[in-house]
C-alpha positions as CSV (number, residue, x, y, z in Angstrom):
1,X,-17.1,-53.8,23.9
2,X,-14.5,-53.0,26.4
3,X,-14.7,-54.9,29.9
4,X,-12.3,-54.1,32.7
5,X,-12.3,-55.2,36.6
6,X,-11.8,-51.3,38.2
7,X,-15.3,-49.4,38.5
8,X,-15.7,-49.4,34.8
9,X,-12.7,-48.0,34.2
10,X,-10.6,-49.2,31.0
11,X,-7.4,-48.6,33.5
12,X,-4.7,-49.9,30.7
13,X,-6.1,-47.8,28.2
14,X,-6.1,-45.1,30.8
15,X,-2.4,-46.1,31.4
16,X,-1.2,-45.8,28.2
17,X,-3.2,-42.5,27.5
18,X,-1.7,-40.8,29.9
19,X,1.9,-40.2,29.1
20,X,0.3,-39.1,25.3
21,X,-1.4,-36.4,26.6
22,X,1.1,-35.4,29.1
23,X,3.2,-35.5,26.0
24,X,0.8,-32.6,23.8
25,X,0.7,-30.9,27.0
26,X,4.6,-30.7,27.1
27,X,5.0,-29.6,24.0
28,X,3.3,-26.3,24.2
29,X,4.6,-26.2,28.8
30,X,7.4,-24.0,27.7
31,X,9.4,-23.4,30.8
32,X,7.3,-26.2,32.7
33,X,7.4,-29.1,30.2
34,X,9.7,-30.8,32.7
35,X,6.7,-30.1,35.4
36,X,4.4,-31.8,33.4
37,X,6.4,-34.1,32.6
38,X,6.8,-35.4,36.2
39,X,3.4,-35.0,36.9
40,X,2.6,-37.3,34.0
41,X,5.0,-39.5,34.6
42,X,3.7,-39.5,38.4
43,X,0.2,-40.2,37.3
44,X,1.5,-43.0,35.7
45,X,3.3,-44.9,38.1
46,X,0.2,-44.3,40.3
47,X,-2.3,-46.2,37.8
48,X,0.4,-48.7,37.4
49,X,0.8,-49.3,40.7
50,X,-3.0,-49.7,41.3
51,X,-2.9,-52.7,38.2
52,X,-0.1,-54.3,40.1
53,X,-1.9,-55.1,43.5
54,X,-5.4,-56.0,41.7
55,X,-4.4,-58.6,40.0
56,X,-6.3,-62.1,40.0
57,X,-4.8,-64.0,42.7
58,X,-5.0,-67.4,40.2
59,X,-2.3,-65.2,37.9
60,X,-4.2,-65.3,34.8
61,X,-4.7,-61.8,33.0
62,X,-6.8,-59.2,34.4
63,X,-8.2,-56.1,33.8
64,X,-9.1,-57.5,30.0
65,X,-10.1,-54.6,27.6
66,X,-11.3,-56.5,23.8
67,X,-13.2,-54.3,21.3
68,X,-13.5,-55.1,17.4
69,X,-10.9,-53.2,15.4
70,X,-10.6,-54.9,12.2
71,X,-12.1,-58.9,12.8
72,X,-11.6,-60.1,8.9
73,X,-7.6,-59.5,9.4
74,X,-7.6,-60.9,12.5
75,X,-6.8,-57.5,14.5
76,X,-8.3,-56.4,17.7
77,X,-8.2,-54.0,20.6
78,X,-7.3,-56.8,22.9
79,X,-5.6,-55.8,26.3
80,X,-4.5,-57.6,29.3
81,X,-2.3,-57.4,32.2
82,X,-0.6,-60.7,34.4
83,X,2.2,-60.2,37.3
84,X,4.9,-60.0,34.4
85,X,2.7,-57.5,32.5
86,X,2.1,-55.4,35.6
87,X,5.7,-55.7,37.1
88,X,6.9,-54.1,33.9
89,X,4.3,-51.5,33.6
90,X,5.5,-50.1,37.3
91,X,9.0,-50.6,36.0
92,X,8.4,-48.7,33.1
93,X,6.7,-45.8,35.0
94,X,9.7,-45.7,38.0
95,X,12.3,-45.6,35.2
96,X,10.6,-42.9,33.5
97,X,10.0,-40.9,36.6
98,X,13.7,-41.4,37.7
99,X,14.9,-40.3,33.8
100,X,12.8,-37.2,33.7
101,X,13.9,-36.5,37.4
102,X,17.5,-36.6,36.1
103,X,16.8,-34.3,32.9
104,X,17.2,-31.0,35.1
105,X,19.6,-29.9,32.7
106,X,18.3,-30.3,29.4
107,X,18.1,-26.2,27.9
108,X,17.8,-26.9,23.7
109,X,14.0,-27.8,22.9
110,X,13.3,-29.0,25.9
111,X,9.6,-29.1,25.3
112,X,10.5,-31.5,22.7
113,X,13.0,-33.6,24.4
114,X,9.9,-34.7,27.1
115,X,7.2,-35.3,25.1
116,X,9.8,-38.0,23.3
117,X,10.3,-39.6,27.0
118,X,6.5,-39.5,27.2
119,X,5.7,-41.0,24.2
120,X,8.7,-43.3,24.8
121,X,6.9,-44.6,27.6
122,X,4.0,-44.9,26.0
123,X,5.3,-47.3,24.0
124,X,6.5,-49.3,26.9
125,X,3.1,-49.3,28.1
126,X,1.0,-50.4,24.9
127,X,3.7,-53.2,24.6
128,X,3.5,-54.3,27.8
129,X,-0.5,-54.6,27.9
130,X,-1.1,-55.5,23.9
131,X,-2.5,-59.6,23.7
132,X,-2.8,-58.8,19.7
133,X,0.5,-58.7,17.8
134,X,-0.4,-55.8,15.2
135,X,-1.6,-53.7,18.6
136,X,1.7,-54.9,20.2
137,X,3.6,-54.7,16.9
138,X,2.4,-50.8,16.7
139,X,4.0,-50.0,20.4
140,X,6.9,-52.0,20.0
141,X,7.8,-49.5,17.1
142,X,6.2,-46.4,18.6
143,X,8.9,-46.7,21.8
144,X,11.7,-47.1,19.1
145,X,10.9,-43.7,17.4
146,X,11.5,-40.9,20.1
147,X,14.4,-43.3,21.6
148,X,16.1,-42.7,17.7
149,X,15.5,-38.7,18.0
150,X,16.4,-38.5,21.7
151,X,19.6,-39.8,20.6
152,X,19.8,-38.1,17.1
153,X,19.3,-34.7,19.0
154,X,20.6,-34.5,22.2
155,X,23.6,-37.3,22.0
156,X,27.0,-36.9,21.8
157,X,29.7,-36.0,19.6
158,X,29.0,-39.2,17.6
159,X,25.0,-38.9,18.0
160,X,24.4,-39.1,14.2
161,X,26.0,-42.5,13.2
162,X,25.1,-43.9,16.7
163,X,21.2,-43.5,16.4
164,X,21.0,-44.5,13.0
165,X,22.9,-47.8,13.8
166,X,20.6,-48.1,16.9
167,X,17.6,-47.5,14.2
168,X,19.2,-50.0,11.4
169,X,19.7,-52.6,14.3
170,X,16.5,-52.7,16.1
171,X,14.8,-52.1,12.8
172,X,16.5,-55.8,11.5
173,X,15.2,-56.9,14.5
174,X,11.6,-55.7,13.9
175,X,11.1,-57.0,10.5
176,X,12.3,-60.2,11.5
177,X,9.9,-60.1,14.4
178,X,6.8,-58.8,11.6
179,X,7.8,-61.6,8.7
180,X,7.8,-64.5,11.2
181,X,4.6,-63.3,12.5
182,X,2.8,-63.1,9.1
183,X,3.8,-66.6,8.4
184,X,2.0,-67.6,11.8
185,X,-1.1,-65.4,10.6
186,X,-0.9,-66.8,7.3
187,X,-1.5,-70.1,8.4
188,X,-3.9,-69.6,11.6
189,X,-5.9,-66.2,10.6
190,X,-5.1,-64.9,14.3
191,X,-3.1,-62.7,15.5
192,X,-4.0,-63.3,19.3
193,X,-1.7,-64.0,21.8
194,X,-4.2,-66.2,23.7
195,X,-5.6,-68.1,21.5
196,X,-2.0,-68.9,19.7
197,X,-0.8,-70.0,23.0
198,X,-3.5,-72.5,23.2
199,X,-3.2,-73.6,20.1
200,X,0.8,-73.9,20.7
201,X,0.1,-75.8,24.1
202,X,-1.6,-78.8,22.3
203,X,0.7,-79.2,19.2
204,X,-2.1,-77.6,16.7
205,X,-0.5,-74.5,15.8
206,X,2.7,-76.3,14.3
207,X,-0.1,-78.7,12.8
208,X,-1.5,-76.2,10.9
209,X,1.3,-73.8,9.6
210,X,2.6,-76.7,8.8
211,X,-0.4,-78.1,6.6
212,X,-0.4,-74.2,5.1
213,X,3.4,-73.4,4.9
214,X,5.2,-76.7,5.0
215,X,7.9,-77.3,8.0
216,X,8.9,-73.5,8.5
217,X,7.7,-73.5,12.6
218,X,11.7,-73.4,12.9
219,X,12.5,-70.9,10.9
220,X,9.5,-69.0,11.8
221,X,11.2,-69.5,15.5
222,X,14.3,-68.1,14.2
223,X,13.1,-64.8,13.3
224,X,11.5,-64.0,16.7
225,X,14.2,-64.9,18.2
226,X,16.6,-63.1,16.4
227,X,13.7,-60.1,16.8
228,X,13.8,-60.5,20.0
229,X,17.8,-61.1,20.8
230,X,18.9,-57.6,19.2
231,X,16.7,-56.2,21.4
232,X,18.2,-57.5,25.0
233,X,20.4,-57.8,23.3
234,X,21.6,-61.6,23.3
235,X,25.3,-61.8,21.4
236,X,26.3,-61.2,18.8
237,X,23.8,-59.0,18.2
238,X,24.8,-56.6,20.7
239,X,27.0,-54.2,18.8
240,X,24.7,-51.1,18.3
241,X,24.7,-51.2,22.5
242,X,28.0,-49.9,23.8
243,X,27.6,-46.9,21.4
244,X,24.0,-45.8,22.1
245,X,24.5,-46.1,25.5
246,X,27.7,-44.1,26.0
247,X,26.3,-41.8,23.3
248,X,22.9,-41.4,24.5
249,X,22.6,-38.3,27.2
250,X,22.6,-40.1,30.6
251,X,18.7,-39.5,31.2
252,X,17.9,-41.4,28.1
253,X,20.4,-44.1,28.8
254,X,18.5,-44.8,31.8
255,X,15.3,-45.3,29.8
256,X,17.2,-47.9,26.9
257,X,19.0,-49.8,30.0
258,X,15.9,-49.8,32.6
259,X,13.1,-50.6,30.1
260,X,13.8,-50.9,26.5
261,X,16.0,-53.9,26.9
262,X,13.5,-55.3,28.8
263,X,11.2,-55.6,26.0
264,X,13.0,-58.1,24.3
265,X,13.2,-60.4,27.4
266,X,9.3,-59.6,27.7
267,X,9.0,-60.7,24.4
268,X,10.9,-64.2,24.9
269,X,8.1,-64.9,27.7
270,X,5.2,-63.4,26.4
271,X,6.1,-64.7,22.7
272,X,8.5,-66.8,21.8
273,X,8.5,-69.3,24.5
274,X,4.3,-70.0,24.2
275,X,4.2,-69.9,20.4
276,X,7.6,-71.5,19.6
277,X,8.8,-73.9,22.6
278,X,9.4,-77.0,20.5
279,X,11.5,-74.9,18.4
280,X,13.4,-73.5,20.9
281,X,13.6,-76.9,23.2
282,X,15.3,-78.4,19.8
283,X,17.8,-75.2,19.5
284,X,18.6,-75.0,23.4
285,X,22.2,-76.2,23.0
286,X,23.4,-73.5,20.6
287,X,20.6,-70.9,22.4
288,X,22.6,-71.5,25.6
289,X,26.3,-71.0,24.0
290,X,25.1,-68.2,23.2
291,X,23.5,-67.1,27.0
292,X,26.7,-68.4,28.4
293,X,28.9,-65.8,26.3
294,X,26.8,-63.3,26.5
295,X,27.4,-63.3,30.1
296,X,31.0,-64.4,30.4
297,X,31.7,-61.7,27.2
298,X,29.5,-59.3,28.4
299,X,31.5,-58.8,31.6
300,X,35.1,-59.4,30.4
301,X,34.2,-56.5,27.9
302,X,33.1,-54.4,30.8
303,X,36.4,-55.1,32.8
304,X,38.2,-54.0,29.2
305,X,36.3,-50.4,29.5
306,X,37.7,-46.9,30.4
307,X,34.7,-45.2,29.9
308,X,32.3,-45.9,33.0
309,X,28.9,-45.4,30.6
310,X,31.0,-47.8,28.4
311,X,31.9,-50.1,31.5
312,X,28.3,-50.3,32.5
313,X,26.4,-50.5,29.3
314,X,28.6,-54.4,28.8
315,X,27.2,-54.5,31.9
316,X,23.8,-54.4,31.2
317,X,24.8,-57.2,28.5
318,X,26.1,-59.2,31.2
319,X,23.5,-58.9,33.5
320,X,20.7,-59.6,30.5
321,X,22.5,-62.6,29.7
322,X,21.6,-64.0,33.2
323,X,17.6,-63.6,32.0
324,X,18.6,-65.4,28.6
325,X,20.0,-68.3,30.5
326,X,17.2,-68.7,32.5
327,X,15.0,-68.9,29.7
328,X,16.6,-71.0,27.0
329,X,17.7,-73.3,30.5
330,X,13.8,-73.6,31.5
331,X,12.5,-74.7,27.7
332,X,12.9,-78.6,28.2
333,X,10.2,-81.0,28.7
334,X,9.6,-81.9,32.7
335,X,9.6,-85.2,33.4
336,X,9.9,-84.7,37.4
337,X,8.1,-82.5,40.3
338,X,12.0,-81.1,41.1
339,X,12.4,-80.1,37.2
340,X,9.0,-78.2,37.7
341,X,10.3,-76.6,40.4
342,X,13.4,-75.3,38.8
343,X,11.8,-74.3,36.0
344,X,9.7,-72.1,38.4
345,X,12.4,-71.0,40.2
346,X,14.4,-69.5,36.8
347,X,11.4,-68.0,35.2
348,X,11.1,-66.4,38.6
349,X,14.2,-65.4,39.1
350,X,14.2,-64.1,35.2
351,X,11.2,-61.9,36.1
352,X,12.9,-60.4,39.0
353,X,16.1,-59.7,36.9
354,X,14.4,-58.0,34.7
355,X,12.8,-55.5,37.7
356,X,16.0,-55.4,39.5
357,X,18.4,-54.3,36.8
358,X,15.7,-51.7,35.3
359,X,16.1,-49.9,38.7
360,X,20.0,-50.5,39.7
361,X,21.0,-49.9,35.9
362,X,19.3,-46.9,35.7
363,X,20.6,-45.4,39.1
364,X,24.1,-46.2,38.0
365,X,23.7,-44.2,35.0
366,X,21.9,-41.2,37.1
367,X,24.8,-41.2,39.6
368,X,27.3,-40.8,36.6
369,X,24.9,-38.2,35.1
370,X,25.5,-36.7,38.6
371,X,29.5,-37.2,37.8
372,X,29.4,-35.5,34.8
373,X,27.5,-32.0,36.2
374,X,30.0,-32.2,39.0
375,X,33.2,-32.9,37.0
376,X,32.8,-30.9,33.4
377,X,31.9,-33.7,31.6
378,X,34.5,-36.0,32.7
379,X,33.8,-40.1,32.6
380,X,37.0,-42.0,32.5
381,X,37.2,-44.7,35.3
382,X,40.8,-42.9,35.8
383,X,39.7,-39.7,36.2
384,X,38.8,-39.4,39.1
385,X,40.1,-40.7,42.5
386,X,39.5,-40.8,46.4
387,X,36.1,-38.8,46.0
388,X,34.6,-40.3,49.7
389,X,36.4,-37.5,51.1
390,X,34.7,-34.4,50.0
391,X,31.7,-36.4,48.8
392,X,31.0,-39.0,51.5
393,X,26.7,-39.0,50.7
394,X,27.6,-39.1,47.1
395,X,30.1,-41.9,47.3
396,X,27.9,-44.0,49.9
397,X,24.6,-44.0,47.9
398,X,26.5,-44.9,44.6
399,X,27.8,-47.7,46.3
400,X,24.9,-48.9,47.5
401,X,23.7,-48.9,43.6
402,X,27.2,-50.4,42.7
403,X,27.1,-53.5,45.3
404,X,23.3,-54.0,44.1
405,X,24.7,-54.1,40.9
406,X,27.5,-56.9,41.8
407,X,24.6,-58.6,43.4
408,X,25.7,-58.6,47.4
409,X,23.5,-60.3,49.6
410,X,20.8,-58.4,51.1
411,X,20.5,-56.0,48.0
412,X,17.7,-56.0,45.4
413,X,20.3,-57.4,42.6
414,X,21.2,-60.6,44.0
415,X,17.6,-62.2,44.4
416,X,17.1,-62.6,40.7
417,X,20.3,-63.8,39.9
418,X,20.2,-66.4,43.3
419,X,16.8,-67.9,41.6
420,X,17.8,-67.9,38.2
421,X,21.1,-70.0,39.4
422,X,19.2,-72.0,41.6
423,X,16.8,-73.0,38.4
424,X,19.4,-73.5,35.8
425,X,21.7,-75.5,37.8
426,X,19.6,-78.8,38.0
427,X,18.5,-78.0,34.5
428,X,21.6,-77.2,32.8
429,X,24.7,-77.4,35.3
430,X,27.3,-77.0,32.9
431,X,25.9,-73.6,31.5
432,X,25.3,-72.9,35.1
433,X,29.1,-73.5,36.1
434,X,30.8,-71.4,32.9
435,X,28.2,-68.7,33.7
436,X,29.5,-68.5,37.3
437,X,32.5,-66.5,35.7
438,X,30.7,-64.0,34.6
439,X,29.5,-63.2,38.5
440,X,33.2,-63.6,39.2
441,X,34.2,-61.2,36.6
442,X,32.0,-58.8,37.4
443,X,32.6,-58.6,40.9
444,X,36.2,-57.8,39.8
445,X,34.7,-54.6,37.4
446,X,32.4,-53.2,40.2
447,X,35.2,-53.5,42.9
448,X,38.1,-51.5,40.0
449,X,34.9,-48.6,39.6
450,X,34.6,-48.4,43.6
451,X,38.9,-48.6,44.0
452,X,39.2,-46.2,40.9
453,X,36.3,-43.5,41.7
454,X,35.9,-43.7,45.5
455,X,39.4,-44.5,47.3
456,X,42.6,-43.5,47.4
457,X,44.2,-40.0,47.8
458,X,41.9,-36.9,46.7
459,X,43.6,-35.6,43.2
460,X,44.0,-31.7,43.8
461,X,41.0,-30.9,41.4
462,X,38.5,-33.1,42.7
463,X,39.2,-31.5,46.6
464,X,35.9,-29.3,46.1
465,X,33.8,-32.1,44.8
466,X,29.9,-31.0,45.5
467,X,28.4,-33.8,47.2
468,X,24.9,-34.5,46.6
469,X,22.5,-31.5,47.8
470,X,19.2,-31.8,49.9
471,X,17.3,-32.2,46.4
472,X,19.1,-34.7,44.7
473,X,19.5,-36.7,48.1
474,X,15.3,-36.4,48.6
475,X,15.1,-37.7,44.6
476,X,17.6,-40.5,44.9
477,X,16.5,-41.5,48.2
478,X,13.3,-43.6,46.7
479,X,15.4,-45.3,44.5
480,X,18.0,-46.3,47.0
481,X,15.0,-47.1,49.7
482,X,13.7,-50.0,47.4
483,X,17.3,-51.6,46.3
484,X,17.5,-52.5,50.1
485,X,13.3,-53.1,50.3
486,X,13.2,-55.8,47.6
487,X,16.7,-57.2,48.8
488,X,15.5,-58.0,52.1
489,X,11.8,-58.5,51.2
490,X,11.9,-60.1,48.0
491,X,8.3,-61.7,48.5
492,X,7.1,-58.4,47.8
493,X,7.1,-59.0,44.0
494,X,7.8,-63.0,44.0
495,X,4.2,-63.1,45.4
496,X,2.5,-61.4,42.9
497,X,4.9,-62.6,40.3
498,X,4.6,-66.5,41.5
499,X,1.1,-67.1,40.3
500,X,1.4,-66.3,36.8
501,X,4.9,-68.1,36.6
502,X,2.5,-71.0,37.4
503,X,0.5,-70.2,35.3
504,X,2.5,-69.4,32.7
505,X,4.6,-73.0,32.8
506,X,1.2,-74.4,32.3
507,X,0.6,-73.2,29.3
508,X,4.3,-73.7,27.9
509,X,4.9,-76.8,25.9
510,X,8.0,-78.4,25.3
């Protein structure tokens, strides 16, 4: 029996449907599978959208879809959606929109190449709803299919060793994830995200794997998390990063950086930290070393870069690392009303991360997309050169992306990182303080890109730069519009997201 709160209307199912058939649709589009592509992809953010502002106002999970799929192994059609779920479903819907919006120029198989976005997103969406791990389990590997073959395909010169390292990586990553799992199902018989987490909350679940499997509940820890760390990805497991991004056609590196690394922070919350929160409260020493240099790392790599996909994509490391911090910071017991409140104030400001760097991330890579048409291919941070002059729109709007980016008051980027700061620091001051290096560092990369690309005199070649026309101006103007929107109106998603951050922290144990 399916049960929803929307007119009878299973709208997550719906959700998830949609981009599927958008994707059979595409594939026999010809000439207008990039059509139906955005219409899907519209239709999308539209139902997504509609989850997002009916949600229950006490933050527990709405629009609840639970049918029998197979009861004796523990496997159900269980489906649910909170104000992390939702945030990432409209995340997952804008990116898409903005990748396929990009893809103008895609000419070999192009029916092909959008039914992978579709199903791609998909993916997103079935993870980001599923409250059964084999439903979840099924999506998480569904998104990583077409992402392999949208490399493999349409990549670069190094395509073929770079997706199947991408494949081999998060692969590791997914049996890990599957072979802690079975140890929890093993010992409980359930595979339910709810009822685990209630379990987890009062010390039973560790009771009983325990009385089934002996003391594994830390190494059954240690496999989601090293699941769920190559897929941020948390250092050191962040090698197979630099080369799918820089590989990846620009349009598809907006899709890994805006919403697949996000499922690995998703999982952290919606996983690790309910199930496994003694483990990871007894490991947070060595779990924050590692936070810490994935953020200081992640951005000294970045300054190191030539390549600007290359400079961003340790970027994206650096700026993930924040949302690690946050989390592996918040997992300690509160013994106060003002260690509540910081844990609140991290897991929100983790939440907003994750939103914030989807959308600036995957501008930045659209805007060197953009670089590329204009430029023959070119990339290098020193090839270009004073390019406000013939491009002012071009150079203005990129800007804005870059300084959202750095995390400039007043812009969408520096919300997230302001709350997860203002959380970690009472919990953990001294991963707080090393971290602040990173900010410092990067500040440094994003000032070299601006110096480098934007200022100074005009090379010759570059004194015919196009700037942006009226269409790419109207597409980029959305994305651009809600940088500034959620940087000076941030209670636009900490109010939805609050609740179930409250509610969320209640259910965590320690």
């Amino acid at each position: 029996m399916i049960g929803t709160e929307t007119n009878g209307i299973p709208m997550l199912t719906l959700l998830t449907a949609l981009p599927i058939v958008g994707a059979v649709i595409a594939l026999f589009a010809g000439r207008f599978a990039r059509l139906v592509a955005m219409l899907a992809a519209a239709a999308s953010l539209a139902v997504a959208l509609v989850v997002w502002t009916h949600l229950p106002s006490d933050g527990s999970m709405g629009f609840v879809e639970r049918a029998a799929w197979a009861p004796s192994l523990g496997i159900e059609y269980h489906l649910g959606a909170d104000g992390l779920s939702a945030l990432m479903l409209v995340l997952s819907a804008i990116v898409a929109l903005m990748s396929i919006d990009a893809a103008h120029r895609v000419y070999r198989q192009p029916n092909l190449y959008f039914a992978l976005v579709l199903l791609l997103e998909a993916g997103l969406f079935g993870a980001f709803t599923a409250q059964n791990f084999f439903h979840w389990f099924l999506f998480w590997e569904l998104s990583l299919i077409p992402a392999f073959f949208l490399i493999k395909l349409w990549g670069g010169a190094k395509r073929g060793p770079t997706a199947t390292q991408f494949f081999v990586y998060t692969m590791a990553g997914s049996v890990a994830l599957l072979l802690a799992f079975l140890g929890v199902f093993l010992a409980t018989g359930s595979m339910d995200f709810e009822h685990l987490t209630l379990l987890a909350s009062t010390g039973e679940l560790e009771q009983i794997v325990t009385a089934h499997l002996g003391p594994v509940m830390p190494w059954l820890a240690v496999g989601v998390l090293a699941g769920f760390a190559v897929k941020v990805p948390l250092m050191p497991f962040h090698t197979w990063l630099p080369e799918a991004y820089s590989e990846a056609p620009s349009p598809v590196t907006m899709l890994l950086t805006g919403t697949m690394s996000k499922m690995g922070v998703y999982g952290m919350l919606r996983i690790a930290l309910p199930l496994f929160g003694v483990q990871i409260a007894a490991m947070r020493t060595p779990l924050l070393v590692l936070a810490v240099a994935t953020v200081v790392m992640g951005a000294w790599a970045a300054a190191a870069q030539k390549d600007l996909k290359r400079v961003f994509a340790y970027s994206s490391v650096n700026h993930l690392g924040y949302c690690m911090l946050g989390i592996f910071a918040l997992a300690v017991p509160a013994t106060s009303a003002a260690m509540q409140t910081s844990q609140a104030a991290a897991l929100n400001g983790v939440i907003l991360q994750m939103f914030n760097h989807g959308i600036t991330a995957a501008a930045l890579f659209w805007f060197i997309a953009l670089l590329q048409e204009r430029s023959g291919g070119a990339r290098g941070i020193d090839d270009f050169g004073g390019l406000r002059k013939p491009a002012p729109v071009f150079a203005g709007l990129m800007g804005i992306a870059l300084f959202s980016s750095l995390g400039l008051p007043g812009l969408n980027g520096f919300v997230g990182e302001f709350l997860i700061f203002r959380g970690v620091f009472p919990l953990a001051w001294v991963a707080a303080t090393v971290s602040v290096l990173g900010l410092l560092v990067t500040a440094a990369v994003i000032l070299t890109v601006i110096q480098k690309v934007f200022a100074g005199p005009v090379p010759e070649r570059w004194t015919a730069f196009a700037d942006l026309h009226t269409g790419e101006r109207l597409a980029l103007a959305p994305v651009i519009a809600l940088m500034l929107l959620i940087g000076l109106l941030p209670q636009l998603i900490v109010d939805g997201v609050n609740p179930t951050v409250v509610n969320l922290l209640a259910h965590w144990r320690f």
